[in-house]
Backbone as JSON, one array per atom type, in Angstrom:
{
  "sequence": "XXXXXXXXXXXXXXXXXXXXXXXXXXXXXXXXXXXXXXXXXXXXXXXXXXXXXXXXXXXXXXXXXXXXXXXXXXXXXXXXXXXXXXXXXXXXXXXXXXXXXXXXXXXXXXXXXXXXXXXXXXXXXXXXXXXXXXXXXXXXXXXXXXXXXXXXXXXXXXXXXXXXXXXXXXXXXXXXXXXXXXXXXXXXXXXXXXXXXXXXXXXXXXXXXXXXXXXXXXXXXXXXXXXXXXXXXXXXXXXXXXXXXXXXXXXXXXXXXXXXXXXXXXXXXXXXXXXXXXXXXXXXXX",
  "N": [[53.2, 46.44, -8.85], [53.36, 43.05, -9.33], [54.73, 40.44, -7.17], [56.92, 38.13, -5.97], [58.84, 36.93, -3.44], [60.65, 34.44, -3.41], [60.41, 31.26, -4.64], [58.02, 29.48, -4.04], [55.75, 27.08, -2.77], [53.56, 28.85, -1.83], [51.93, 30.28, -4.43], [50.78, 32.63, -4.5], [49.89, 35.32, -5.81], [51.89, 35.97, -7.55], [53.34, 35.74, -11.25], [51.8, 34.53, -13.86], [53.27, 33.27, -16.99], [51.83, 31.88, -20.0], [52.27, 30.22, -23.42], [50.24, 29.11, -26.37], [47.95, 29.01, -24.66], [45.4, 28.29, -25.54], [44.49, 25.69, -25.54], [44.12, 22.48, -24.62], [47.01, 21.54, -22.6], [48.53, 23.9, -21.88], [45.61, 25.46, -21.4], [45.31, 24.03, -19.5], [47.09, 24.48, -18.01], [47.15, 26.98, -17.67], [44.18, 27.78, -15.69], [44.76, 26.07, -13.59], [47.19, 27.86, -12.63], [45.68, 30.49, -11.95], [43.8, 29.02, -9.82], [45.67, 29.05, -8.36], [45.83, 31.67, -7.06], [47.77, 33.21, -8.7], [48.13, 35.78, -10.75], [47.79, 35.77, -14.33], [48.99, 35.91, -17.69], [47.75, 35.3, -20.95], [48.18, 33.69, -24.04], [47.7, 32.97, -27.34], [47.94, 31.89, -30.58], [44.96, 31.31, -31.63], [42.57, 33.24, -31.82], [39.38, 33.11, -31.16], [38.88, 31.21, -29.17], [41.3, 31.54, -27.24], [39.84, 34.07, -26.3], [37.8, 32.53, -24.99], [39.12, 31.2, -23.04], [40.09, 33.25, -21.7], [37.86, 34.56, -20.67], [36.52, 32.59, -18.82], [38.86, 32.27, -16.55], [38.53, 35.22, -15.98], [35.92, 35.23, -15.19], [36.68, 32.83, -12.6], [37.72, 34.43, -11.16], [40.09, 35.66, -11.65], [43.45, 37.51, -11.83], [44.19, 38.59, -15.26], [45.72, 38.58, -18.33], [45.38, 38.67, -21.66], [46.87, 37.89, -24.69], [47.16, 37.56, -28.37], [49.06, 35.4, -29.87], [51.46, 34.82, -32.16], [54.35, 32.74, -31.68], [56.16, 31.96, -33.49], [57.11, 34.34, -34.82], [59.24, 36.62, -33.73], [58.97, 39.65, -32.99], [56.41, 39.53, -32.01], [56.38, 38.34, -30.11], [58.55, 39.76, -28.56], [56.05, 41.73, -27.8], [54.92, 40.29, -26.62], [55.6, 39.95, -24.11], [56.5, 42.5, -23.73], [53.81, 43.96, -22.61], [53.47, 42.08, -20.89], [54.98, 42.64, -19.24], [54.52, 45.23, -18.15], [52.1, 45.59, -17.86], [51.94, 43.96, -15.13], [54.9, 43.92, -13.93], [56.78, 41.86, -13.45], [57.51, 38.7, -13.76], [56.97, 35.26, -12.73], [56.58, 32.33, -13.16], [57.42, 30.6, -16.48], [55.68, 29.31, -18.5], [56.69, 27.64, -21.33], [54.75, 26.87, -24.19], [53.5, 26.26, -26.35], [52.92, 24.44, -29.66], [52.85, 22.34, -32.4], [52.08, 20.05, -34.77], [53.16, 18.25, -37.63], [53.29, 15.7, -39.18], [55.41, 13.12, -41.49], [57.61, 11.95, -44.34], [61.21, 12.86, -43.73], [62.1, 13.52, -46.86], [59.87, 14.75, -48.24], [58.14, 16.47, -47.05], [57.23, 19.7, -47.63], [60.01, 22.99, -47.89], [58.45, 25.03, -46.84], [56.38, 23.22, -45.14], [58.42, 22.56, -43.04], [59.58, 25.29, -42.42], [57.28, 25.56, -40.89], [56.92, 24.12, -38.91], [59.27, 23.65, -37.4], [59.3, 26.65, -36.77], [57.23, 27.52, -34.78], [57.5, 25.09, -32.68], [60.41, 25.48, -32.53], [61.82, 27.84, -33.0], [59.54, 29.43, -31.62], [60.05, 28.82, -28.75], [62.5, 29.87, -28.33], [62.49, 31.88, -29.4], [60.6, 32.88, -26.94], [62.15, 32.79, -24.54], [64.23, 34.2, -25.36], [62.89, 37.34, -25.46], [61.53, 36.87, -23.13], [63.67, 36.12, -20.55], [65.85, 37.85, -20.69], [64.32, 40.37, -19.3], [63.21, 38.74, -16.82], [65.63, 38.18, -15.96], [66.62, 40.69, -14.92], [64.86, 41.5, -13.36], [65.04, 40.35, -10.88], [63.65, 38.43, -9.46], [62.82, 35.28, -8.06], [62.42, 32.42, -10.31], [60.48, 30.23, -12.82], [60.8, 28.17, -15.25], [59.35, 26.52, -17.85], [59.59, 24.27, -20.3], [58.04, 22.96, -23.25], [58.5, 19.84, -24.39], [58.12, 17.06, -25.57], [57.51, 13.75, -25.59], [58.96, 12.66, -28.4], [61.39, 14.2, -28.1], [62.81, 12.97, -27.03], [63.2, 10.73, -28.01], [62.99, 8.85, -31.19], [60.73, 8.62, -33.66], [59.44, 6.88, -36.67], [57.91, 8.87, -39.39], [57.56, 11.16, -38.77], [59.15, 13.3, -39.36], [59.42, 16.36, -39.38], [58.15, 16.87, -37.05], [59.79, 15.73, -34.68], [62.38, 16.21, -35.15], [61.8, 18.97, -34.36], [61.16, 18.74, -31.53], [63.29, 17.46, -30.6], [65.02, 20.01, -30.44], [63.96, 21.54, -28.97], [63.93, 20.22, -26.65], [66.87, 20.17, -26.02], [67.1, 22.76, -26.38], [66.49, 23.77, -23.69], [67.65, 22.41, -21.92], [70.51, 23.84, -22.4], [69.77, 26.1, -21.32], [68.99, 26.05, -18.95], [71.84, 25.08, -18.11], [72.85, 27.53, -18.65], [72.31, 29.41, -16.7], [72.13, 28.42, -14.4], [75.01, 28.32, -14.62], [75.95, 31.17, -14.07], [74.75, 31.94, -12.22], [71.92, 32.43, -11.65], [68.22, 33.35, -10.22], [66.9, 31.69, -11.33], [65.1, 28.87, -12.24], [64.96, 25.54, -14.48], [62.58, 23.64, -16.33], [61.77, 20.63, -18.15], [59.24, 19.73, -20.12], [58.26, 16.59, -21.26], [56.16, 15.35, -22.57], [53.77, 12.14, -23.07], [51.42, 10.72, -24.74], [48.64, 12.8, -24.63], [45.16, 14.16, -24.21], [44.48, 15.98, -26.13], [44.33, 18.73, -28.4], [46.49, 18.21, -31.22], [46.63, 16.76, -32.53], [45.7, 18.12, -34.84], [46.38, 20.06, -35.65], [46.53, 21.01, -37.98], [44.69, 23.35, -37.89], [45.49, 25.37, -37.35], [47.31, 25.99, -39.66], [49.13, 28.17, -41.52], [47.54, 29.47, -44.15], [48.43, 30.3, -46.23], [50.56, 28.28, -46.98], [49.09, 26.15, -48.2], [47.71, 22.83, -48.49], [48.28, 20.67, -46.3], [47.35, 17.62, -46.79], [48.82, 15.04, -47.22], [49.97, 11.39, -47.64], [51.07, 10.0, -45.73], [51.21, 12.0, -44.02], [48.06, 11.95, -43.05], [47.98, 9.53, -42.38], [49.54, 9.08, -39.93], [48.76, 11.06, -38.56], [45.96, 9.86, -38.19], [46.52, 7.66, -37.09], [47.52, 8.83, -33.79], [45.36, 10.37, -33.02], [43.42, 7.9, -32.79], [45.16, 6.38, -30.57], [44.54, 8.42, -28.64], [42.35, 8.13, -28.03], [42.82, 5.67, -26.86], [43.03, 5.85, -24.39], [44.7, 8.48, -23.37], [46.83, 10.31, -21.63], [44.91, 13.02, -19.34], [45.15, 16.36, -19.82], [44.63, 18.11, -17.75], [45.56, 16.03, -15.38], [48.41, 16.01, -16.04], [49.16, 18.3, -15.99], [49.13, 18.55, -13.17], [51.17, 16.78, -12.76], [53.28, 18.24, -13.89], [53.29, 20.92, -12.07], [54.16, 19.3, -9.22], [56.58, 18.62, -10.05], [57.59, 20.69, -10.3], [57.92, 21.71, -8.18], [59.18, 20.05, -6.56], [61.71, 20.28, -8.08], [62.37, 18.99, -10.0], [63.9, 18.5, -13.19], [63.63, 17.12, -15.9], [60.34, 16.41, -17.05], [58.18, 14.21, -16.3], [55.47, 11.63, -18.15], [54.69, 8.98, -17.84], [55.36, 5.7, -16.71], [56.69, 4.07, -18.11], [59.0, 5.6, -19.25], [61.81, 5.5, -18.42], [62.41, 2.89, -19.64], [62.26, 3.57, -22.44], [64.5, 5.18, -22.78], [66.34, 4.5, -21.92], [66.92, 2.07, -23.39], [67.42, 3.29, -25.44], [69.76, 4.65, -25.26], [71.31, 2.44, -24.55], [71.53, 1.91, -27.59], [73.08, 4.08, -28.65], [75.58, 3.51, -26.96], [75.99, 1.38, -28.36], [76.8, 2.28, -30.88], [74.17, 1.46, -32.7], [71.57, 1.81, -34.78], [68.83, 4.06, -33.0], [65.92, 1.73, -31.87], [62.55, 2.89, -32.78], [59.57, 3.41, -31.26], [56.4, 2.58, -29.63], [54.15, 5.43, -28.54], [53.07, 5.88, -25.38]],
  "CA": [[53.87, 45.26, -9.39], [52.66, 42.03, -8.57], [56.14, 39.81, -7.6], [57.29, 37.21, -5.04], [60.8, 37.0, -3.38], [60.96, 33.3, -3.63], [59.48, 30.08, -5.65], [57.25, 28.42, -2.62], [54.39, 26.22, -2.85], [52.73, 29.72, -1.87], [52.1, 31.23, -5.6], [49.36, 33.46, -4.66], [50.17, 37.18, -6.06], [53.01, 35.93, -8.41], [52.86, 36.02, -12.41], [52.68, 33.53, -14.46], [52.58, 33.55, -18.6], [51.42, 30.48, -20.69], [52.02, 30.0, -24.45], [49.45, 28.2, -26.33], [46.92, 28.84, -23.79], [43.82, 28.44, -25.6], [43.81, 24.42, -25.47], [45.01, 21.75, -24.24], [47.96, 21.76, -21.57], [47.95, 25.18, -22.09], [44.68, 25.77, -21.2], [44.57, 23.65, -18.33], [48.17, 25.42, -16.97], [46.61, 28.74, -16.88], [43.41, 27.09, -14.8], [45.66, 25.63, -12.61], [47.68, 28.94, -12.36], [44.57, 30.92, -11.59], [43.5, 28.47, -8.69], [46.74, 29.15, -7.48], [45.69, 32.67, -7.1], [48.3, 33.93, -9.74], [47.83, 36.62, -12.47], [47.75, 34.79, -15.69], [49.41, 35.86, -18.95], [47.71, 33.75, -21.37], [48.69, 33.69, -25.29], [47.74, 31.78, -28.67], [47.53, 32.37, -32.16], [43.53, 31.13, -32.0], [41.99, 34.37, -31.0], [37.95, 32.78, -30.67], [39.36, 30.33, -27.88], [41.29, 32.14, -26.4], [39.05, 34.67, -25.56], [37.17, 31.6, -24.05], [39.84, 30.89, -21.93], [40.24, 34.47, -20.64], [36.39, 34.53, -19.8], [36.83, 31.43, -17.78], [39.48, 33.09, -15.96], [37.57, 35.92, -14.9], [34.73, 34.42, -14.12], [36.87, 32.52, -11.61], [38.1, 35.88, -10.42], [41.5, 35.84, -11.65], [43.73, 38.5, -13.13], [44.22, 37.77, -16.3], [46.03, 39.82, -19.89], [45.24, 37.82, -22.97], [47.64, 38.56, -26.27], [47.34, 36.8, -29.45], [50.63, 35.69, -30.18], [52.25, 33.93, -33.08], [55.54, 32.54, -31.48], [57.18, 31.71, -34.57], [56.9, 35.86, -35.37], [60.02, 37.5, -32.88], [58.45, 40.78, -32.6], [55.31, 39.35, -31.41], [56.8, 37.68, -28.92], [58.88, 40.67, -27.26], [55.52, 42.52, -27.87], [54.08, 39.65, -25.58], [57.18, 39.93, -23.02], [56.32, 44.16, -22.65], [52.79, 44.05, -22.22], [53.3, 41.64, -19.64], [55.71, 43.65, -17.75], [53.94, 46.61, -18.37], [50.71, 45.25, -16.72], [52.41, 43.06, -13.84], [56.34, 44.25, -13.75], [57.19, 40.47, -12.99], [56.97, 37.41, -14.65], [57.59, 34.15, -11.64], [56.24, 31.33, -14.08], [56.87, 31.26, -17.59], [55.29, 27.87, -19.33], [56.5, 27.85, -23.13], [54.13, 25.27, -24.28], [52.75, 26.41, -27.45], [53.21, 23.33, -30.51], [52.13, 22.33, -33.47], [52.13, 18.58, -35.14], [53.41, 18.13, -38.96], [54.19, 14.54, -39.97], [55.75, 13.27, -42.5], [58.76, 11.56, -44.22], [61.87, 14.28, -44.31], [62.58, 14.81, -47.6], [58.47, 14.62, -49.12], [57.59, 17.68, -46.54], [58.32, 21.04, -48.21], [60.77, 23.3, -46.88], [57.27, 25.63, -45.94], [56.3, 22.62, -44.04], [59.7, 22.39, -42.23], [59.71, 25.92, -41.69], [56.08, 26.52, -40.04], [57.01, 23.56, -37.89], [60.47, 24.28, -36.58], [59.05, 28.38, -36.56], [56.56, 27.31, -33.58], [57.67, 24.04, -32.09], [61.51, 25.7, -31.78], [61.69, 29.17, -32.99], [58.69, 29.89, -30.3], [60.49, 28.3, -27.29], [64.0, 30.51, -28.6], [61.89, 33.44, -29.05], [60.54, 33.27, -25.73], [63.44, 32.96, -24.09], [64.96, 35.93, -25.76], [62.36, 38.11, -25.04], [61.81, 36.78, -21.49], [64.7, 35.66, -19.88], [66.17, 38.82, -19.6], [63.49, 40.96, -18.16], [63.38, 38.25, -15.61], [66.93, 38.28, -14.85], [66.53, 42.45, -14.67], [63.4, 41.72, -11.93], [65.3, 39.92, -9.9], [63.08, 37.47, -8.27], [63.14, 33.27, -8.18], [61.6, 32.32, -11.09], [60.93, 28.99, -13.01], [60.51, 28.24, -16.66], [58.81, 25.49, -18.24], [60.0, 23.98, -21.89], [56.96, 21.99, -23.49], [59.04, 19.21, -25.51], [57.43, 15.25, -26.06], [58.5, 12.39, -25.54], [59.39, 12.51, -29.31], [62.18, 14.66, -28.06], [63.64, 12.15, -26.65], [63.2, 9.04, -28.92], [62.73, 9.23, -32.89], [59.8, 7.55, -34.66], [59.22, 7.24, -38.15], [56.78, 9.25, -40.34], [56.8, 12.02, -38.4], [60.66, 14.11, -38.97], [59.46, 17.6, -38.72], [57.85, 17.17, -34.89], [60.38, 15.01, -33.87], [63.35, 17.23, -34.91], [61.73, 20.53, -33.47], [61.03, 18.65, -30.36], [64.74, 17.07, -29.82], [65.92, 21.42, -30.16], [63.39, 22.28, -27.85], [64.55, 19.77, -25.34], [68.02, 20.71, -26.15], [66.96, 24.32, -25.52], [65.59, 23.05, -22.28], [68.99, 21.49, -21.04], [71.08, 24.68, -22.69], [69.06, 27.36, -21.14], [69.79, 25.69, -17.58], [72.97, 25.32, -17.6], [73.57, 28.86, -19.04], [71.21, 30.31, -16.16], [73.11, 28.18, -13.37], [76.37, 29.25, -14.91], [75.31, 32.7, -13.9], [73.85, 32.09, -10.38], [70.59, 33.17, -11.83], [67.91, 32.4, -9.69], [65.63, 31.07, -12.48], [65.21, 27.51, -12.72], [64.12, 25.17, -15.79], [62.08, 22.07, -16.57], [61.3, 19.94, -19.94], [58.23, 18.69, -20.05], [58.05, 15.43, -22.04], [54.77, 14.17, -22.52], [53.97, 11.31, -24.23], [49.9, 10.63, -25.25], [47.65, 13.7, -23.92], [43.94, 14.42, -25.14], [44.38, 17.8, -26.97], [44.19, 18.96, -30.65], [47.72, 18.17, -31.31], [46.65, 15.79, -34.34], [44.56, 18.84, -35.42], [47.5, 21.67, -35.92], [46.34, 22.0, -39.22], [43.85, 24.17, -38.4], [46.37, 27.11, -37.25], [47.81, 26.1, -40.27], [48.97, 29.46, -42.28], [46.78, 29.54, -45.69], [49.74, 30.4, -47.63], [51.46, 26.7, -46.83], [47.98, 25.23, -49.35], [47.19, 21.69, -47.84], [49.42, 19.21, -45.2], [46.82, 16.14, -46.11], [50.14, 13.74, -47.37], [49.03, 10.26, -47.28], [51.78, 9.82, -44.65], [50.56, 12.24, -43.1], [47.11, 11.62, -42.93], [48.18, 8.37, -41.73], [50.22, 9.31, -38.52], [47.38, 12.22, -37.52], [45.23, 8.89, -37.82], [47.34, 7.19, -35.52], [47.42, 9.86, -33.27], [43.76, 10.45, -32.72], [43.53, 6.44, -32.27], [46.32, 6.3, -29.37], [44.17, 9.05, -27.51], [40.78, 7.31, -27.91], [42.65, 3.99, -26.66], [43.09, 6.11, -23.15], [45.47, 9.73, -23.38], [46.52, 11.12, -20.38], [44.25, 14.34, -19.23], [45.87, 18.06, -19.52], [44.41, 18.18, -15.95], [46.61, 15.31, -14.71], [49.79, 16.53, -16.75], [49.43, 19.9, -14.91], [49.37, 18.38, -11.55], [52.52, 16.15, -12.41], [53.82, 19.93, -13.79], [53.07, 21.63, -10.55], [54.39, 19.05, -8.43], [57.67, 18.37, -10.44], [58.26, 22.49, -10.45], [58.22, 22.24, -6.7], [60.29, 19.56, -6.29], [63.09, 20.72, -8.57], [62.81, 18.14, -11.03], [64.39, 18.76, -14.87], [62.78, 16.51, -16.56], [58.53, 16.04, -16.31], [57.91, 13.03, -17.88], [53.92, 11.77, -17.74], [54.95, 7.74, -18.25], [56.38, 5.09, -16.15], [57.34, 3.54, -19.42], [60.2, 6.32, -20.09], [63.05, 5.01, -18.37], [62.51, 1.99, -20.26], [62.17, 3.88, -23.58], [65.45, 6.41, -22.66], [67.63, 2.95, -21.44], [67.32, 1.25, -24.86], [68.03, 4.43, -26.89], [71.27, 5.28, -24.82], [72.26, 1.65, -25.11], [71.91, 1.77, -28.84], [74.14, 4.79, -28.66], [76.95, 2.83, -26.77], [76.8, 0.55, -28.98], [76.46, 2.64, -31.86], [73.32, 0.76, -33.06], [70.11, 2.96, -35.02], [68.0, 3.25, -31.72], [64.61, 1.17, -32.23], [61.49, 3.58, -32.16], [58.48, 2.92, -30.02], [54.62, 3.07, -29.29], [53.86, 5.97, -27.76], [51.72, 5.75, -24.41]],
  "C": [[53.59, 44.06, -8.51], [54.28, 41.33, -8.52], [55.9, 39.23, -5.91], [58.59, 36.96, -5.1], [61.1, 35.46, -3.17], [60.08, 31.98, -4.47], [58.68, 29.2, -4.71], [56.28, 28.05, -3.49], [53.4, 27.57, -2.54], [52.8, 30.38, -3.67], [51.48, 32.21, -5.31], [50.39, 35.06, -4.82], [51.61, 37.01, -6.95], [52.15, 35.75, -9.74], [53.01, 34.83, -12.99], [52.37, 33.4, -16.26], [52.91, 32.27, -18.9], [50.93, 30.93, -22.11], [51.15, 28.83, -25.15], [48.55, 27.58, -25.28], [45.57, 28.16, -24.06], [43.19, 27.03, -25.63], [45.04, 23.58, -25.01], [45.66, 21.33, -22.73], [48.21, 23.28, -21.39], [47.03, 25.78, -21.35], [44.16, 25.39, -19.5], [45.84, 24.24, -17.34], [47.44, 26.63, -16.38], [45.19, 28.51, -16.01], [43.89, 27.47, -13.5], [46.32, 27.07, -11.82], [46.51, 29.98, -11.3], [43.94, 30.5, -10.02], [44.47, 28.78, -7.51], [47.13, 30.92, -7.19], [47.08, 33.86, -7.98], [47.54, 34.6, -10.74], [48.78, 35.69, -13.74], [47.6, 35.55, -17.09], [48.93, 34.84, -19.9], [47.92, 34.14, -22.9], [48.54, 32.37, -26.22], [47.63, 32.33, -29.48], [45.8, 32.34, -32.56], [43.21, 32.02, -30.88], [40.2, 33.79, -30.41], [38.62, 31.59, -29.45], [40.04, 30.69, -27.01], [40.79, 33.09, -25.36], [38.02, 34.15, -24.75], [37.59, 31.52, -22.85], [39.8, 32.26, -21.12], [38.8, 34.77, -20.11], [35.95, 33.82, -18.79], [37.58, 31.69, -17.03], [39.15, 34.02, -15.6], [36.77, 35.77, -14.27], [35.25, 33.84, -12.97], [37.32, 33.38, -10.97], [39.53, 36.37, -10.32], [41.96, 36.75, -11.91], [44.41, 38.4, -14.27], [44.57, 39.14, -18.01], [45.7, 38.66, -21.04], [46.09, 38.69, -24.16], [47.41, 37.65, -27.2], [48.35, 36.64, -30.01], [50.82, 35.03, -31.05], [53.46, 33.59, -32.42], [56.35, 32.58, -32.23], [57.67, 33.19, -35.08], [57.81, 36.31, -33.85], [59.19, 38.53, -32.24], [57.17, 40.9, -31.68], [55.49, 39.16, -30.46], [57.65, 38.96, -27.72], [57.42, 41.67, -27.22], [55.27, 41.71, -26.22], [54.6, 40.26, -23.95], [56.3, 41.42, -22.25], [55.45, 44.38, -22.46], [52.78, 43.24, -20.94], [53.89, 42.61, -18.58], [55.19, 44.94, -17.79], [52.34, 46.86, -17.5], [51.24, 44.83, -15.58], [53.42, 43.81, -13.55], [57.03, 43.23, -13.28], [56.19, 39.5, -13.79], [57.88, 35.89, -13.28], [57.28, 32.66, -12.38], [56.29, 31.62, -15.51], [56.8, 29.64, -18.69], [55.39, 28.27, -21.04], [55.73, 26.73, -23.67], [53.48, 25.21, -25.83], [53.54, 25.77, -28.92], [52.62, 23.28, -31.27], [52.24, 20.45, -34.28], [52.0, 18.6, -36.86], [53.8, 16.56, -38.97], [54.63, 14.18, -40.95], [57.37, 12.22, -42.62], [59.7, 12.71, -44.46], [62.52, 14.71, -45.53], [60.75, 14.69, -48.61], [57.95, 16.03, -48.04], [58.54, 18.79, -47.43], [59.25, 21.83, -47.1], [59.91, 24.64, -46.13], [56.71, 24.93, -44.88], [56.89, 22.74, -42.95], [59.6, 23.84, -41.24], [58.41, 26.19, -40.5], [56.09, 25.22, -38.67], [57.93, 23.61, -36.43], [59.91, 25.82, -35.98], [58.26, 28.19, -35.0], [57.14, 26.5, -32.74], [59.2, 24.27, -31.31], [61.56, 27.21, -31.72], [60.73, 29.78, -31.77], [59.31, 29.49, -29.15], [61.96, 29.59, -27.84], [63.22, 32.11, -28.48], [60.9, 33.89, -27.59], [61.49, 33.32, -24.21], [64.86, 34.16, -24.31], [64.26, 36.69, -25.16], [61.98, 38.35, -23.57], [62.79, 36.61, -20.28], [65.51, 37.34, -19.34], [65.54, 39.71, -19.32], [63.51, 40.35, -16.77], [64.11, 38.46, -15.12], [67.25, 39.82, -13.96], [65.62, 42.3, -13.17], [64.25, 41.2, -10.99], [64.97, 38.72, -8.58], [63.11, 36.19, -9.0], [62.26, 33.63, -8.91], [61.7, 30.68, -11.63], [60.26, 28.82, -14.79], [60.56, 26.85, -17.0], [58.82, 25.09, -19.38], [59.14, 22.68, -21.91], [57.64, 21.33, -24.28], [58.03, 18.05, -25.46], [58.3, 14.36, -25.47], [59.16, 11.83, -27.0], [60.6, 13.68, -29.32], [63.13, 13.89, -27.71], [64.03, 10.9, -27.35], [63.22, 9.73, -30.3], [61.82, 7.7, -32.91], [59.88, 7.86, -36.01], [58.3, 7.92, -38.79], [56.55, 10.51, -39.84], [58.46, 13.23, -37.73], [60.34, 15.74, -38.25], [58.99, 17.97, -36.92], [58.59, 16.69, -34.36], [62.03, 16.0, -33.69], [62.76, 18.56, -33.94], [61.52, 20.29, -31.93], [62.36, 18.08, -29.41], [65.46, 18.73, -29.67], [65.09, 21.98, -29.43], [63.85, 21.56, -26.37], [65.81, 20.24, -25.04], [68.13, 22.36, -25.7], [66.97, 24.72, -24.23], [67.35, 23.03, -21.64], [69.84, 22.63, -21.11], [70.75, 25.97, -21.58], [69.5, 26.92, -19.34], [70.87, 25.64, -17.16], [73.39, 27.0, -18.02], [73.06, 29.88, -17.68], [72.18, 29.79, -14.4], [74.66, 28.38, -13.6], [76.69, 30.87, -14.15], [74.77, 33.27, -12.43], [72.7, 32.88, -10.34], [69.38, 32.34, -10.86], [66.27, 31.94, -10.01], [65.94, 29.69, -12.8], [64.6, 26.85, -14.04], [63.9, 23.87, -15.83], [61.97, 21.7, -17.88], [60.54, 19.39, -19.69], [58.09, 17.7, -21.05], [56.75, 14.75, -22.4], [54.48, 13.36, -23.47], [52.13, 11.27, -24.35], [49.56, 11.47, -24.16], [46.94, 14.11, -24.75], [44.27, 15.4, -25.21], [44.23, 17.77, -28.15], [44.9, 19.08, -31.0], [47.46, 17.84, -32.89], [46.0, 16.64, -35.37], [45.46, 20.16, -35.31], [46.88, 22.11, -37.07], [45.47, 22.95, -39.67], [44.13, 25.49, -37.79], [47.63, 26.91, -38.44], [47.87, 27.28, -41.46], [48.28, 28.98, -43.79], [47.7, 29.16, -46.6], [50.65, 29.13, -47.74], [50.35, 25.73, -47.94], [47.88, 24.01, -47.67], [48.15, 20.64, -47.76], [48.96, 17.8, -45.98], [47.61, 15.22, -47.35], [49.61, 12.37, -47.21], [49.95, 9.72, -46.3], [51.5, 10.87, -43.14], [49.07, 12.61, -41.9], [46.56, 10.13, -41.53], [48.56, 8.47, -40.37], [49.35, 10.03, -37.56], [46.18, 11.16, -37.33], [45.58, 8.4, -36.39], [47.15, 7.94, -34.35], [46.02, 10.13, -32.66], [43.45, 9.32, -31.96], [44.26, 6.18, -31.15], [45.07, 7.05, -28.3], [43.01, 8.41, -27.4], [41.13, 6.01, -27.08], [42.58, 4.93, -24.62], [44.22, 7.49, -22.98], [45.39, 10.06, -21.75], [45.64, 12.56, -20.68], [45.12, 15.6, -19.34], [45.5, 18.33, -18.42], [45.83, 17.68, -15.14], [48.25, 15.19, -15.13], [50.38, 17.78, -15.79], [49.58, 19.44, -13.65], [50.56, 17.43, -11.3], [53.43, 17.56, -12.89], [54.29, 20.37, -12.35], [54.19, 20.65, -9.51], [55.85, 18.31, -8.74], [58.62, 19.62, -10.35], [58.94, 22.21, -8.61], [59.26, 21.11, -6.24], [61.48, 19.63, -6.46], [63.6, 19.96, -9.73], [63.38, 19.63, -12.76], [63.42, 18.92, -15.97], [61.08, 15.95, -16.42], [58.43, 14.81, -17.28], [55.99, 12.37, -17.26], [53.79, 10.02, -17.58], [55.97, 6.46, -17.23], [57.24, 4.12, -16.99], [59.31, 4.08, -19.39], [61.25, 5.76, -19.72], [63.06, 3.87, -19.59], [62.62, 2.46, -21.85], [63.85, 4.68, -23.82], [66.2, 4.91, -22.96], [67.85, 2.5, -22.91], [67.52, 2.08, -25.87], [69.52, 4.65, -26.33], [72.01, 3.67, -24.78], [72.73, 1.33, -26.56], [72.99, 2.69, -29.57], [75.19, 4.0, -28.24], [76.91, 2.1, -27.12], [77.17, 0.76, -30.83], [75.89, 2.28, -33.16], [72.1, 2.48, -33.27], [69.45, 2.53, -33.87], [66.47, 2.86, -32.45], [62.96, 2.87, -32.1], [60.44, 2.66, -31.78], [57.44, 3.56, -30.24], [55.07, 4.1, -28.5], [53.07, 5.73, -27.16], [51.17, 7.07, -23.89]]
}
């Protein structure tokens, strides 16, 4: 059993599993992980990329389980959970990061839309947290857990209800899951990552989109996955430089990861439109 009796800046010989490995933030966590001589759990629904990623990971000489997971699918998810502990017997990192991007106005998306968005974007962060949380608490060792939300968890824009709801109950998960864990004197900590513009294939979900849902392309939402594309071309942060404000927000103890020196300024004028119980304005994302 690979395991570590505390959360240091040393990772080397601790575990760490990453949903929605095979791109992205994702992709560049389990890297990162790897460098940091951890065994690396890595998991997506896109089996030809992933198996990229886990080849890239050996090659650098890591140790490394690959599963193909659906999040939104329970069962899959504790499958994920006992293969890990079944290879390792410890889990010391566990990045839920794996998303999906539907836009749309909310009542013109179907309620197949709704569900295959919520099913990944929240259902996958709830179902990894079931399935993981308590093995961890059973192992016994410091651990730290990583909730992939947006910065559309925090704000609301228009055109785009289903990502914005599943990403305000994943933050909410985020904030829940901490206090229930420090309630407890568990000694598993938790972050929310927020990010606001990062180059990945976010605007391009629809191509782990299930068959049986037919075709997303909405002229609203055509429009927003435009947008979207356009924002990252004007300058996106890297999934490199996300992971290294990750990493160095884990070790500090932060909550909240945010990727933006914007956000206060975006948070401030939503929580004053609350006290004054004003609709808050939405915003560019950067």
């Amino acid at each position: 059993m690979l395991c570590s009796s505390a959360m240091t800046n040393d990772l080397s010989g601790s575990v760490a599993v990453i949903t929605g490995a095979a791109s992205g933030i994702g992709r560049a966590l389990s890297h990162r992980c790897a460098q940091e001589s951890m065994a690396v759990v890595i998991s997506d629904v896109e089996s030809v990329p992933l198996v990229k990623v886990e080849s890239e990971l050996v090659s650098a000489g890591a140790q490394v389980l690959a599963v193909q997971t659906d999040v939104s699918n329970d069962e899959a998810v504790d499958a994920l959970a006992a293969r890990t502990f079944d290879r390792f017997g410890a889990v010391h990192r566990l990045f839920i990061n794996a998303g999906v991007f539907q836009a749309g106005v909310a009542w013109q998306r179907s309620k197949a839309d709704w569900e295959w968005v919520l099913g990944v974007n929240l259902w996958g962060p709830i179902n990894a947290v079931r399935a993981f949380i308590p093995r961890m608490l059973k192992q016994g060792d410091a651990g730290h857990v990583v909730i992939t939300s947006s910065l559309a968890g925090l704000i609301t824009v228009p055109y785009s209800s289903p990502y914005v709801v599943s990403k305000f109950g994943a933050a909410a998960l985020a904030e829940c899951l901490a206090h229930d864990l420090a309630a407890q004197a568990a000694p598993i900590q938790v972050s929310c990552l927020v990010p606001g513009s990062v180059d990945t294939q976010i605007a391009d979900s629809d191509r782990n989109r299930p068959t049986d849902l037919g075709d997303a392309e909405a002229e609203d939402h055509r429009l927003v996955a435009a947008a979207l594309q356009e924002m990252v071309s004007r300058g996106a942060n890297s999934p490199d430089s996300v992971v290294d404000t990750v990493f160095a927000a884990v070790a500090a103890g932060d909550f909240w990861i945010t990727t933006s020196d914007s956000y206060p300024d975006f948070i401030g004028q939503r929580y004053q439109s609350l006290k004054s119980r004003r609709l808050p304005s939405s915003v560019n994302f950067d």
